[in-house]
Residue frames as a rotation matrix with the C-alpha (Angstrom) as fourth column:
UNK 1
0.494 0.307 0.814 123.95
-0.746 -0.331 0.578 -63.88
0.446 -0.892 0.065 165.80
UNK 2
0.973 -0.094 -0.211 125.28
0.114 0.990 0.084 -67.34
0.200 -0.106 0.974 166.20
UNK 3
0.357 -0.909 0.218 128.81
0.688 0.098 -0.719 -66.52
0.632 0.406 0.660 165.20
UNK 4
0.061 -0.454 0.889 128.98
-0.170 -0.882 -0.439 -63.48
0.984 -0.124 -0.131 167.07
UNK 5
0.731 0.111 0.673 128.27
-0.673 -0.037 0.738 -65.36
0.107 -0.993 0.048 170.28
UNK 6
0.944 -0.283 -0.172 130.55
0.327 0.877 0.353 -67.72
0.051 -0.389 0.920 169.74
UNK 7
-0.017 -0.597 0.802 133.33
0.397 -0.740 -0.543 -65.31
0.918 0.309 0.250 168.45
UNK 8
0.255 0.121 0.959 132.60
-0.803 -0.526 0.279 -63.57
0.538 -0.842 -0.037 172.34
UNK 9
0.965 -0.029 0.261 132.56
-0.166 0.703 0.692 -66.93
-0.203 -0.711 0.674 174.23
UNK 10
0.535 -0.843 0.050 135.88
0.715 0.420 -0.558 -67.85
0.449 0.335 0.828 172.09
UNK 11
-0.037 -0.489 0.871 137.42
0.039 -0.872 -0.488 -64.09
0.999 0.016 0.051 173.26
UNK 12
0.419 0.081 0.904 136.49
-0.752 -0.526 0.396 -64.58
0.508 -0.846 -0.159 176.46
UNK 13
0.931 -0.113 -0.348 138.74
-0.135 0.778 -0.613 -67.80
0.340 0.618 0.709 177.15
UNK 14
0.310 -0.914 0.263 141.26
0.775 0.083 -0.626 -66.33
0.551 0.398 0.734 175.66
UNK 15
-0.204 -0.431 0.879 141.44
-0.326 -0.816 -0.477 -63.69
0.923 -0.384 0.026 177.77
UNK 16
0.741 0.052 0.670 140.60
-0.661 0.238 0.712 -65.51
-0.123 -0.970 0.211 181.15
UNK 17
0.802 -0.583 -0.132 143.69
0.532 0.596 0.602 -67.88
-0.272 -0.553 0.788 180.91
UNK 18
0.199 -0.720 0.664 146.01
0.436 -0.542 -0.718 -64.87
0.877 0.433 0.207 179.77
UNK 19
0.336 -0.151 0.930 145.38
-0.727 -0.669 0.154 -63.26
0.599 -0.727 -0.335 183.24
UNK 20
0.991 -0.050 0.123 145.57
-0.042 0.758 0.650 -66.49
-0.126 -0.650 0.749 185.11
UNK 21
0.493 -0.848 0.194 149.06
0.835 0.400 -0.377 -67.31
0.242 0.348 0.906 183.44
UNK 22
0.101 -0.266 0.959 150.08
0.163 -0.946 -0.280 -63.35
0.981 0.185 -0.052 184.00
UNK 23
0.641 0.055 0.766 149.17
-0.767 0.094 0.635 -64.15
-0.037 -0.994 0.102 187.91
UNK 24
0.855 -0.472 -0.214 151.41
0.509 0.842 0.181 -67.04
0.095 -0.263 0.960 187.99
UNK 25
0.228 -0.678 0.698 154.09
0.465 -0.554 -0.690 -65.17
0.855 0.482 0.189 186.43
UNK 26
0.152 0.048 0.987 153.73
-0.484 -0.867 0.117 -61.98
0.862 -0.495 -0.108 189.08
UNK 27
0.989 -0.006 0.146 153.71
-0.127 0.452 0.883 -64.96
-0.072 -0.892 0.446 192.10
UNK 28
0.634 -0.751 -0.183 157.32
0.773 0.616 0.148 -66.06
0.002 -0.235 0.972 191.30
UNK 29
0.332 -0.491 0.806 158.35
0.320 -0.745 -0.585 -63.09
0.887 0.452 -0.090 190.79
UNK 30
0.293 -0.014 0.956 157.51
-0.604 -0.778 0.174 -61.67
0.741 -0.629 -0.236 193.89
UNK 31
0.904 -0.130 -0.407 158.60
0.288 0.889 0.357 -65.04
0.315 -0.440 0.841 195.67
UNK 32
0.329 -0.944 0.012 162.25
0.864 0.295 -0.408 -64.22
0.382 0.145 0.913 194.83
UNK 33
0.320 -0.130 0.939 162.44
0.279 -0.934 -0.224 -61.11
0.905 0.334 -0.262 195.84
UNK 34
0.872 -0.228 0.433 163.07
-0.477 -0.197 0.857 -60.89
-0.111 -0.953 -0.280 199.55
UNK 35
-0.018 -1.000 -0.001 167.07
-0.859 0.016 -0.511 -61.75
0.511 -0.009 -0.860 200.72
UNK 36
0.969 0.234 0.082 167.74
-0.231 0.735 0.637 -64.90
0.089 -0.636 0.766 201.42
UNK 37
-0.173 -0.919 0.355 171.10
-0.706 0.367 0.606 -66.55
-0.687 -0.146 -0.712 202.94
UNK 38
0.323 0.517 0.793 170.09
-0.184 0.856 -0.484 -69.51
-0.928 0.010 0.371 201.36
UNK 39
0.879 0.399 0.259 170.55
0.408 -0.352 -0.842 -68.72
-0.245 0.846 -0.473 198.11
UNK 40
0.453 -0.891 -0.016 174.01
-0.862 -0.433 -0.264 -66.95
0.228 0.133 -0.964 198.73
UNK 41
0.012 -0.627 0.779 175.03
-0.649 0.588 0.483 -70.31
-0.761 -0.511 -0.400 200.25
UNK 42
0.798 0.482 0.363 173.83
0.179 0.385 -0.905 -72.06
-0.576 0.787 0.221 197.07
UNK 43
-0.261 -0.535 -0.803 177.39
-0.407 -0.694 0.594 -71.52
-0.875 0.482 -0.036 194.50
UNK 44
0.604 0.300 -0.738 176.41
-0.664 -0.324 -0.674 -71.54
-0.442 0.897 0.004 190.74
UNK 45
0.320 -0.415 0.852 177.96
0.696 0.713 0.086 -74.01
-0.643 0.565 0.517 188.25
UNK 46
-0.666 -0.588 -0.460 180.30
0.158 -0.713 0.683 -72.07
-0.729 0.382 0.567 185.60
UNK 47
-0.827 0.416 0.378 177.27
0.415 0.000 0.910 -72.73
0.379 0.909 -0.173 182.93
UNK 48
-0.164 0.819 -0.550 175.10
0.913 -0.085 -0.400 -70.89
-0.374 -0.568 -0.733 185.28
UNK 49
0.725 0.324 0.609 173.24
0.532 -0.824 -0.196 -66.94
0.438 0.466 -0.769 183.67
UNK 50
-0.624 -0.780 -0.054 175.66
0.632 -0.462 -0.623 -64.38
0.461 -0.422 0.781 184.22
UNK 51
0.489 0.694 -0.528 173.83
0.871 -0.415 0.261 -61.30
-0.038 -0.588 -0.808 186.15
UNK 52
0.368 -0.260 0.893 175.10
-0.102 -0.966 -0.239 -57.51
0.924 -0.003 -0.382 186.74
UNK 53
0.866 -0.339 0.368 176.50
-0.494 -0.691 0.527 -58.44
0.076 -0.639 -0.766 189.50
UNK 54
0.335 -0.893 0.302 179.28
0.394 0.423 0.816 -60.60
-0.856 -0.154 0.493 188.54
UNK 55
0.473 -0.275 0.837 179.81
0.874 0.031 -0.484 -58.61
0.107 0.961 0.255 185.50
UNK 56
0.905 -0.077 0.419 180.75
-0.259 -0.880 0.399 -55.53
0.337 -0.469 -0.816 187.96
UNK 57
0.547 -0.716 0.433 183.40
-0.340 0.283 0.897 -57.80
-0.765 -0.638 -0.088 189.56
UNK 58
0.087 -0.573 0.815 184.79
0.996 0.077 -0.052 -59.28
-0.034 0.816 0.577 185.96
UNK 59
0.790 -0.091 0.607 185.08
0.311 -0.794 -0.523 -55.61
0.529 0.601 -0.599 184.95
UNK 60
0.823 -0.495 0.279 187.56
-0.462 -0.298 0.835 -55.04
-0.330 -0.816 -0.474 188.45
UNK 61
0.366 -0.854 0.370 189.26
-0.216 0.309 0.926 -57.41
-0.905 -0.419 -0.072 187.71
UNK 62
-0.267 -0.451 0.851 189.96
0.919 0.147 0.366 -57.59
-0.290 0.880 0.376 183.95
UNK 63
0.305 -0.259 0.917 189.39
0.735 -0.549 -0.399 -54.15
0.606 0.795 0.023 182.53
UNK 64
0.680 -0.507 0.529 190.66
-0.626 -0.777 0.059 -51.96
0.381 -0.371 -0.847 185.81
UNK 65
0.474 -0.858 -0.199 193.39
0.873 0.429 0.233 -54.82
-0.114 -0.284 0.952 186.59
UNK 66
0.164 -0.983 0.078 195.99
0.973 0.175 0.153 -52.60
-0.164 0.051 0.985 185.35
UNK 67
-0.503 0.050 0.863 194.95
0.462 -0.828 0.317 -49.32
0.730 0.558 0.394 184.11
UNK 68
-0.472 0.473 0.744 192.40
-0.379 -0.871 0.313 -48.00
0.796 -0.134 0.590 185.75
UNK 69
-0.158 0.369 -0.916 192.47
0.563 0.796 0.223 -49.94
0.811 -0.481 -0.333 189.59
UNK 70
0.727 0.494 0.477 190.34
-0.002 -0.693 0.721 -48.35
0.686 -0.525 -0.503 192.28
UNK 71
0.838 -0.186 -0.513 192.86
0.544 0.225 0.808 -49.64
-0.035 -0.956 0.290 194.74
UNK 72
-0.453 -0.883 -0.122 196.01
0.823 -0.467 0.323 -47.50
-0.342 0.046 0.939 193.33
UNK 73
-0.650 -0.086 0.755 194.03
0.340 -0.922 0.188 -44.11
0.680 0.378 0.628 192.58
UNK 74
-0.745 0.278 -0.607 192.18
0.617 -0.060 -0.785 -41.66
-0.255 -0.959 -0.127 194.90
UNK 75
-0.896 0.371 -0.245 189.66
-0.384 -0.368 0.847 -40.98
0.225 0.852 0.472 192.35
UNK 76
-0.749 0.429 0.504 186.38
-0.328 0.421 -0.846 -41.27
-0.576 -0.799 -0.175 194.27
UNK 77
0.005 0.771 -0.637 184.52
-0.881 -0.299 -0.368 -41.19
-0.474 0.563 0.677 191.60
UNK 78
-0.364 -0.443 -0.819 186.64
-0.473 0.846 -0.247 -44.36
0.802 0.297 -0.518 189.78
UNK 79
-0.821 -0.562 0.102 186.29
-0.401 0.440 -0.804 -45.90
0.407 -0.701 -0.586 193.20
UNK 80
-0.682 0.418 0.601 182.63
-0.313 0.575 -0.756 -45.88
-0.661 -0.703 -0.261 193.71
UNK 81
-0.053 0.519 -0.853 181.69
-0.995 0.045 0.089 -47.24
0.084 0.854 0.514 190.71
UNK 82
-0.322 -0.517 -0.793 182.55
-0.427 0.827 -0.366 -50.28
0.845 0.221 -0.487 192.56
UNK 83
-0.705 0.057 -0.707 182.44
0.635 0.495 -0.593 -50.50
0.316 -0.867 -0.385 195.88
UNK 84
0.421 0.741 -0.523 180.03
0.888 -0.220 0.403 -49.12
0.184 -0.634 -0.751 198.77
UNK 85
0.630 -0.217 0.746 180.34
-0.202 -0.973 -0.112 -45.15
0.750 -0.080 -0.657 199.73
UNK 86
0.887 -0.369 0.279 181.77
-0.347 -0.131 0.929 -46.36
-0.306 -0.920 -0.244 203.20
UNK 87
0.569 -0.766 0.297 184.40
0.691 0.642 0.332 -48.62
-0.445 0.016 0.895 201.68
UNK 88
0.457 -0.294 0.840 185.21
0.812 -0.247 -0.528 -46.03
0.363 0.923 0.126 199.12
UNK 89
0.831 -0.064 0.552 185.96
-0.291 -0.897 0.334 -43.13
0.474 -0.438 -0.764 201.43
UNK 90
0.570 -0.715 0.406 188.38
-0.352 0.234 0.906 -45.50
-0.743 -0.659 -0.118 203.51
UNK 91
0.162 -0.855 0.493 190.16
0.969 0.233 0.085 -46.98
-0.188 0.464 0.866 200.07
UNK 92
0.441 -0.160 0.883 190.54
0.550 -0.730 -0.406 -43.03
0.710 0.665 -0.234 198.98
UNK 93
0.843 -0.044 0.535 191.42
-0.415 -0.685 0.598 -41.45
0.341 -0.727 -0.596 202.66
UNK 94
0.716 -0.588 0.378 193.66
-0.269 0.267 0.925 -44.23
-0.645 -0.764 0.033 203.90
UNK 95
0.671 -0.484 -0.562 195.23
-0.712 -0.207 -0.672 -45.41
0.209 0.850 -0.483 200.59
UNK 96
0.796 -0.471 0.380 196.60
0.066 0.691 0.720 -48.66
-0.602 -0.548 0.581 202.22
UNK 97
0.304 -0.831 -0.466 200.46
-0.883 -0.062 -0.465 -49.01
0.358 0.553 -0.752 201.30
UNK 98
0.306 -0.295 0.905 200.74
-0.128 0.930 0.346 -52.81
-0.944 -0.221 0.246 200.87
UNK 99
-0.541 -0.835 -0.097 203.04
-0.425 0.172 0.889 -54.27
-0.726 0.522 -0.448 198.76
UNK 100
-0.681 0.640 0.356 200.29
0.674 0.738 -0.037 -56.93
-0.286 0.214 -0.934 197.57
UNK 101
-0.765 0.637 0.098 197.08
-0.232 -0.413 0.881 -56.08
0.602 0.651 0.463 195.07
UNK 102
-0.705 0.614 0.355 194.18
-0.027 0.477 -0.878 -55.97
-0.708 -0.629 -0.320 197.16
UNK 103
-0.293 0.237 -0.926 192.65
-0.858 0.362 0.364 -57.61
0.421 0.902 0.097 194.06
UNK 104
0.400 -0.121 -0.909 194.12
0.178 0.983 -0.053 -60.74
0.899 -0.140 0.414 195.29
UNK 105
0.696 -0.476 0.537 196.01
-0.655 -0.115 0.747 -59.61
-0.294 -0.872 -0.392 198.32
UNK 106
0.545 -0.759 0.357 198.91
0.397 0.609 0.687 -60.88
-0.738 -0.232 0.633 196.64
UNK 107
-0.350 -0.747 -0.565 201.96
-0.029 -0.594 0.804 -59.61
-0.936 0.298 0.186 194.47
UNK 108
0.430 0.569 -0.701 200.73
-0.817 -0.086 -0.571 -58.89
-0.385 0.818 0.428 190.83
UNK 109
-0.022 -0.426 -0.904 203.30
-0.979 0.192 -0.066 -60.88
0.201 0.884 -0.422 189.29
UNK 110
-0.795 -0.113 0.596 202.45
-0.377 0.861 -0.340 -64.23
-0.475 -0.496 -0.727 191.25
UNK 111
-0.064 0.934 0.351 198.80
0.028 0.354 -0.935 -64.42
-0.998 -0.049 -0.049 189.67
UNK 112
-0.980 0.029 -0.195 198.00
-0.169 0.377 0.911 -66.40
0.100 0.926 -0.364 186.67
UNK 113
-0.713 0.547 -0.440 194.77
0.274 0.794 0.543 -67.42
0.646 0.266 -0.716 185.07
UNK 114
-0.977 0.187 -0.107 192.14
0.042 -0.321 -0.946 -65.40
-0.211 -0.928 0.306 186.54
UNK 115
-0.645 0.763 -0.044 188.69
0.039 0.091 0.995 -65.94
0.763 0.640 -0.088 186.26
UNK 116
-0.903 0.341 0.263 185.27
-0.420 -0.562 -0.713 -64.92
-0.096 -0.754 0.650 188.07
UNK 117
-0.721 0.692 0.036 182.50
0.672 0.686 0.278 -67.24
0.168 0.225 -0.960 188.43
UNK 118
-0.417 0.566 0.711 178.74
0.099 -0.749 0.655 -66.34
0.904 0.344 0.256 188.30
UNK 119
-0.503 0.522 0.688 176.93
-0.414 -0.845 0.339 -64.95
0.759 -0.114 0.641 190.76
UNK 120
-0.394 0.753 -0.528 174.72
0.746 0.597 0.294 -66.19
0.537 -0.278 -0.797 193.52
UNK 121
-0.452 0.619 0.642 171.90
-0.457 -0.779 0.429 -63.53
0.766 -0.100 0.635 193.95
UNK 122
-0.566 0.414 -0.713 169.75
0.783 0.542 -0.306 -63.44
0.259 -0.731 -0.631 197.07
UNK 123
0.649 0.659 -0.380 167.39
0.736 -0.670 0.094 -60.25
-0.193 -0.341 -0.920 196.39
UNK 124
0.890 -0.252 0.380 169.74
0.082 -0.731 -0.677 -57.55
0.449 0.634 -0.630 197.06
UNK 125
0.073 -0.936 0.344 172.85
-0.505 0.263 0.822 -59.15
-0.860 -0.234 -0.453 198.29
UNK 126
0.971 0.101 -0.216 174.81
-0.221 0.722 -0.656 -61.17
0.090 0.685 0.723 196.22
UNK 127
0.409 -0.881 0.239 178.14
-0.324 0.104 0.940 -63.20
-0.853 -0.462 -0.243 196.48
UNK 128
0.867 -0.030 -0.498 180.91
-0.473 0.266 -0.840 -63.77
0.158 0.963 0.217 193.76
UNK 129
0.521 -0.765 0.379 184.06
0.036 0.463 0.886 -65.57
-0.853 -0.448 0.269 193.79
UNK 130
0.657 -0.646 -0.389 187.21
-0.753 -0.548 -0.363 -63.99
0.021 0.531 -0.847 191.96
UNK 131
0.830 -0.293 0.475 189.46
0.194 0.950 0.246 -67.49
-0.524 -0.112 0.845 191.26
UNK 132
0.677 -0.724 -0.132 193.07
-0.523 -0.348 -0.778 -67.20
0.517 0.596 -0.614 190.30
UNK 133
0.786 -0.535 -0.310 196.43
0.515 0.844 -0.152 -69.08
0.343 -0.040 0.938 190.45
UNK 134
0.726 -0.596 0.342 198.96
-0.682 -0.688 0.249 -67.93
0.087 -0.414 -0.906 192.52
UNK 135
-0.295 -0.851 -0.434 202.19
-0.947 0.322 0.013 -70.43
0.129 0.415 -0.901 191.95
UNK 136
-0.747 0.048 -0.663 200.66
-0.187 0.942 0.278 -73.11
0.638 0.332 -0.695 190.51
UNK 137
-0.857 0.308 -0.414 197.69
0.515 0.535 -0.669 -72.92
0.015 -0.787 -0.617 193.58
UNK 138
-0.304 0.815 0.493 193.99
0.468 -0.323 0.822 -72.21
0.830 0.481 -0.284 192.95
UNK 139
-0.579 -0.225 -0.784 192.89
0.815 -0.201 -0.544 -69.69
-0.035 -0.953 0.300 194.91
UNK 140
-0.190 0.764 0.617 189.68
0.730 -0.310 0.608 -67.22
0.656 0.566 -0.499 195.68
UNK 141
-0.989 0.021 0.146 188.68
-0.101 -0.817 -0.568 -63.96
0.107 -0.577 0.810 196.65
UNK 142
-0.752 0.493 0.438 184.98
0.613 0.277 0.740 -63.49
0.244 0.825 -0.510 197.87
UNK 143
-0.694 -0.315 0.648 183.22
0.584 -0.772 0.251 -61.30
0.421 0.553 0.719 197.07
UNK 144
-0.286 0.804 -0.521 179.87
0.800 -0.099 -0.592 -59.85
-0.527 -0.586 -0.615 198.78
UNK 145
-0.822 0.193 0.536 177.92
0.258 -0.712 0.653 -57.32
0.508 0.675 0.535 196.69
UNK 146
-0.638 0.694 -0.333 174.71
0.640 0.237 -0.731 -55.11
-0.429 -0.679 -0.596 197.66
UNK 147
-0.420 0.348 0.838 172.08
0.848 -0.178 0.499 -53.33
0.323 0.920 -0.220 195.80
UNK 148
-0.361 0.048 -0.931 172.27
0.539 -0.804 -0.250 -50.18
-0.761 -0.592 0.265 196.28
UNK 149
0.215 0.488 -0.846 169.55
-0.729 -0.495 -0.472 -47.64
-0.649 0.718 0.250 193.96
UNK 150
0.934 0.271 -0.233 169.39
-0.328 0.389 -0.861 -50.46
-0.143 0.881 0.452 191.27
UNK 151
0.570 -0.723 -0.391 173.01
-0.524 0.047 -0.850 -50.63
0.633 0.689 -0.353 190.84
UNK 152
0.789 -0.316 -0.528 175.59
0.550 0.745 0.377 -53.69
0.274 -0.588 0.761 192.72
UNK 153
0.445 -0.732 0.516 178.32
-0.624 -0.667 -0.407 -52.52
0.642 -0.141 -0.754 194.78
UNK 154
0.049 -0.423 -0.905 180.97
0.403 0.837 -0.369 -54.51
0.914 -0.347 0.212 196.44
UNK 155
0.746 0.456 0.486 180.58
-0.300 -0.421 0.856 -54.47
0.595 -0.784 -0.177 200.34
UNK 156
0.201 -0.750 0.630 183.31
-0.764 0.283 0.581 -56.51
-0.614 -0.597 -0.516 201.84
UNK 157
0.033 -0.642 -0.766 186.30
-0.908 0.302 -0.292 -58.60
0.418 0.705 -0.573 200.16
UNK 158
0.560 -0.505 0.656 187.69
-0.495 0.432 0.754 -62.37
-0.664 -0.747 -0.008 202.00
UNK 159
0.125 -0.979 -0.161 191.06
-0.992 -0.123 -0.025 -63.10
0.005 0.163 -0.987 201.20
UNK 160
0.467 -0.070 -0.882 192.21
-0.172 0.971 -0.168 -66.94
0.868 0.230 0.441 200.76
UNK 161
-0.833 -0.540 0.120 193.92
-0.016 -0.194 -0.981 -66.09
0.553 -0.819 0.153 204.13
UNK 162
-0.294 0.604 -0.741 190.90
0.873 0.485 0.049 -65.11
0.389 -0.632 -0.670 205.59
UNK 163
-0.848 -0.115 -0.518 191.66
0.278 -0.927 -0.250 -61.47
-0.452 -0.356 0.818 206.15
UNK 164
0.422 0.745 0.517 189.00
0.888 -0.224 -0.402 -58.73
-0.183 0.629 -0.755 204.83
UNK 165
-0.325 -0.301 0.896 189.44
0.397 -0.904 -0.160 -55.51
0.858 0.304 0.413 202.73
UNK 166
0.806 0.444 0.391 187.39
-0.048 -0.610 0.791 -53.66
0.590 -0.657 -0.470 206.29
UNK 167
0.942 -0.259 -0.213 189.40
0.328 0.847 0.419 -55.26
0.072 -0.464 0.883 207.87
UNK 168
0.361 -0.898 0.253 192.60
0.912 0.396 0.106 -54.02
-0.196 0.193 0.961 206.41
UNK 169
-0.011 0.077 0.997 191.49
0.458 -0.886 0.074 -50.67
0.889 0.457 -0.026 205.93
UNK 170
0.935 0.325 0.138 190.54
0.041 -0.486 0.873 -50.17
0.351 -0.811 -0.468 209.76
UNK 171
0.488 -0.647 -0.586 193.86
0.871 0.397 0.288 -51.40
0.046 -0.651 0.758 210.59
């Protein structure tokens, strides 16, 4: 009789600081969730987690660099696997005829040494920066992303100029 109460007193414990610790848990969670600017203004360190959305923008730019780039095919399908439905309709309808990758918004053969830092996540925005050398001068594209059904899409580009991809499409 002894044992079995204590064997109960010991079980119950253990199961009142499992929920307690399970409520902590569930509080930060739900902290982070809401969009914050804050947070997008905030830029990651290169040794920062990578996320799903900068791994959407590395894929633009290193496996559809050359083959398979939304910006040279009117494959909508190719096109919004990337970007937003609105953007996609205006890179497939207008087909911009610039000389210059709107990658980089500069000639392919000028860019060296490209690389995409990580993320900075704010809910369901998020901002990346696309870094690359254009003769011998560091230079970034950045990105904006939004979560759209679960999955990141790129919303608007800015250029090291300043221009945007909306921008350039409306024109």
């Amino acid at each position: 009789m002894k044992h079995s109460l204590f064997l109960f007193a010991v079980l119950s414990i253990l199961v009142s600081c499992q929920s307690k610790q399970k409520q902590a848990d569930n509080t930060t969670e739900s902290a982070a969730a809401p969009d914050s600017t804050a947070s997008l203004a905030k830029r990651p360190g290169p040794e920062a987690p990578r996320s799903a959305a900068d791994r959407l923008v590395r894929a633009l730019y290193f496996e559809h660099q050359k083959t398979d780039n939304p910006f040279r095919t009117t494959d909508q399908t190719l096109v919004e696997q990337f970007f937003t439905k609105a953007i996609s309709a205006q890179l497939v309808k207008s087909k911009p005829a610039v000389k210059n990758d709107l990658l980089f918004k500069t000639p392919d053969s000028r860019v060296k040494k490209t690389w995409v830092e990580p993320a900075a996540v704010g809910g369901s925005r998020a901002v990346v920066y696309a870094t690359f050398e254009d003769k011998g001068e560091k230079k970034e594209v950045r990105l904006e992303l939004n979560q759209i059904a679960g999955r990141w899409r790129i919303s608007e580009m800015t250029y090291p100029d300043g221009s945007t991809l909306t921008g350039l499409l409306g024109k």
